[in-house]
LOVEX-983813 format. One line per 8 residues: number of its first residue (from 1); their letters; for each residue x, y negated, z of N, C-alpha, C. Coordinates in nm, 4 decimals. Layout:
residues N
NUM	a	X:Y:Z:X:Y:Z:X:Y:Z  ... .
//
This chain:
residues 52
1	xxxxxxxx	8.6571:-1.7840:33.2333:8.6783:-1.6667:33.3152:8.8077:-1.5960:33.2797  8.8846:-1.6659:33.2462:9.0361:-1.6138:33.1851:9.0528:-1.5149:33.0848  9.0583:-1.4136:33.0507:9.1028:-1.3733:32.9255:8.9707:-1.1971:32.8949  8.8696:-1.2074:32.9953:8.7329:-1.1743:33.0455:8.6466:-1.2205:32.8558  8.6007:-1.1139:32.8004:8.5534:-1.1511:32.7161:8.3867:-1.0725:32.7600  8.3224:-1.0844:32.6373:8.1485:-1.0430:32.6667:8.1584:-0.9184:32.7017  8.2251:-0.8333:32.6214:8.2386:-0.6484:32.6523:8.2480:-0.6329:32.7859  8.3868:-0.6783:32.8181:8.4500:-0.6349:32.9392:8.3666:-0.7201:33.0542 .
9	xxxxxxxx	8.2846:-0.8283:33.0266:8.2080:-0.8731:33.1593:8.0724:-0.7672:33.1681  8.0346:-0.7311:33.0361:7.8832:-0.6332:33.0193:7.9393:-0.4898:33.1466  8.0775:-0.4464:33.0451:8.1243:-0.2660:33.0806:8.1305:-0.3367:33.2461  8.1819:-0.4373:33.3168:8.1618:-0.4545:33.4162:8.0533:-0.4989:33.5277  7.9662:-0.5348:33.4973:7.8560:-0.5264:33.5108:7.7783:-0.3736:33.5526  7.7715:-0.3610:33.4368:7.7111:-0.1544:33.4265:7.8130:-0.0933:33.5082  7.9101:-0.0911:33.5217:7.9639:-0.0196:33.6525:7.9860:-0.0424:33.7838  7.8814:-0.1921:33.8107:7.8790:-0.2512:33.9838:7.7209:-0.1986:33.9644 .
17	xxxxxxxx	7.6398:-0.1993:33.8502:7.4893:-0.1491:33.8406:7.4884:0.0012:33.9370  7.5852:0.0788:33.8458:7.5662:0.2412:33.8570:7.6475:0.2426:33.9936  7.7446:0.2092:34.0689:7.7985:0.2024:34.1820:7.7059:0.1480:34.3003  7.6395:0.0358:34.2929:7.5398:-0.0101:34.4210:7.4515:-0.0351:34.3896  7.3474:0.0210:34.2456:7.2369:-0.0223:34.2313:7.1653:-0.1044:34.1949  7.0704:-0.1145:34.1286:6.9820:-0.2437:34.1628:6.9167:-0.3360:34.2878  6.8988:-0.3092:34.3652:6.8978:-0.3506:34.4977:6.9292:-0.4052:34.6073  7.1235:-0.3786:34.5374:7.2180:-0.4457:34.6328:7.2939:-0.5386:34.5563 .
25	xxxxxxxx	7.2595:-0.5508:34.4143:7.3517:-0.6681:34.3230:7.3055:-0.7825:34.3700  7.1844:-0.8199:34.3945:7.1615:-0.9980:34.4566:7.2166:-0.9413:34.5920  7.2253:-0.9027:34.6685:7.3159:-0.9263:34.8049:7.4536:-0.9030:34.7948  7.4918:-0.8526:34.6818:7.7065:-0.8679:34.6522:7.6983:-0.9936:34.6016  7.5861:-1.0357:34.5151:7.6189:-1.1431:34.4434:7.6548:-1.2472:34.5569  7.5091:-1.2709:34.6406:7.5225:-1.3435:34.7400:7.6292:-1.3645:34.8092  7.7370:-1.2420:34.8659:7.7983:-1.2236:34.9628:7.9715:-1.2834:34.8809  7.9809:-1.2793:34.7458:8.0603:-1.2977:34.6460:8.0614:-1.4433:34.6549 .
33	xxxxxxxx	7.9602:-1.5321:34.6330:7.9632:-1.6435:34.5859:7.9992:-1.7514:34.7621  7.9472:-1.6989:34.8676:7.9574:-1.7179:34.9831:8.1697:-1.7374:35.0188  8.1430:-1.6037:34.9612:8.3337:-1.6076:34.9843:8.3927:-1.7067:34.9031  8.3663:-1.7216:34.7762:8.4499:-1.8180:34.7042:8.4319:-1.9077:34.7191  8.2859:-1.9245:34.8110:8.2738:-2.1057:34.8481:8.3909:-2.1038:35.0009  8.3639:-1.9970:35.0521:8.4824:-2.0042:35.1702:8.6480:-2.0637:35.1572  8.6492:-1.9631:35.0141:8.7804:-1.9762:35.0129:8.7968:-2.1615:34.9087  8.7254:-2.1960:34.8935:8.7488:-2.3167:34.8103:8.7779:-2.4264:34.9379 .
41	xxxxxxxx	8.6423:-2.4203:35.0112:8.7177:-2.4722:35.1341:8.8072:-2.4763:35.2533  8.8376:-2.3887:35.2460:8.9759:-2.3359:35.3105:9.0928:-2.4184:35.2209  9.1128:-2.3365:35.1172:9.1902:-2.4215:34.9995:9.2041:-2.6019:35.0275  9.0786:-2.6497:35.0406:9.0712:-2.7770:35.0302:9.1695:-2.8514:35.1369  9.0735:-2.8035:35.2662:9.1902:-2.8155:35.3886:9.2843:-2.8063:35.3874  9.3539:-2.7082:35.3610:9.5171:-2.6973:35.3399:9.5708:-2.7277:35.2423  9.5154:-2.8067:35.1837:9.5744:-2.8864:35.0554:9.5861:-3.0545:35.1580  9.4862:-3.1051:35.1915:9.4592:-3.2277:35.2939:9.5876:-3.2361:35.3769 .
49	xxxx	9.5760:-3.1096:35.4496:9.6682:-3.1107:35.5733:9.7865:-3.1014:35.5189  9.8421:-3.0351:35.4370:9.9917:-3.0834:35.3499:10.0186:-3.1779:35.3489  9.9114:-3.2554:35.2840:9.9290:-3.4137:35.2393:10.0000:-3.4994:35.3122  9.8961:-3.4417:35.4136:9.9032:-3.5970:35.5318:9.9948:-3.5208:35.6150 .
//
């Protein structure tokens, strides 16, 4: 996770907790992991289409 150690992932954590709750962290999570699968494939494509 690049230069992200235990503290700074915890202190970050506790301040997406106290900002949206318990309630809405599995639906950012969800909505988080959705995008980076987006953007991986996006990425992919336009890596392909360069190619060729």
């Amino acid at each position: 996770m690049g230069n992200l150690g235990m503290t700074e992932l915890l202190l970050i954590g506790a301040a997406l907790l106290l900002f949206f709750g318990p309630s809405k962290l599995p639906e950012l999570g969800k909505s988080l992991g959705k995008g980076i699968q987006e953007f991986k494939k996006a990425s992919k494509e336009l890596t392909s289409a360069v190619k060729e």
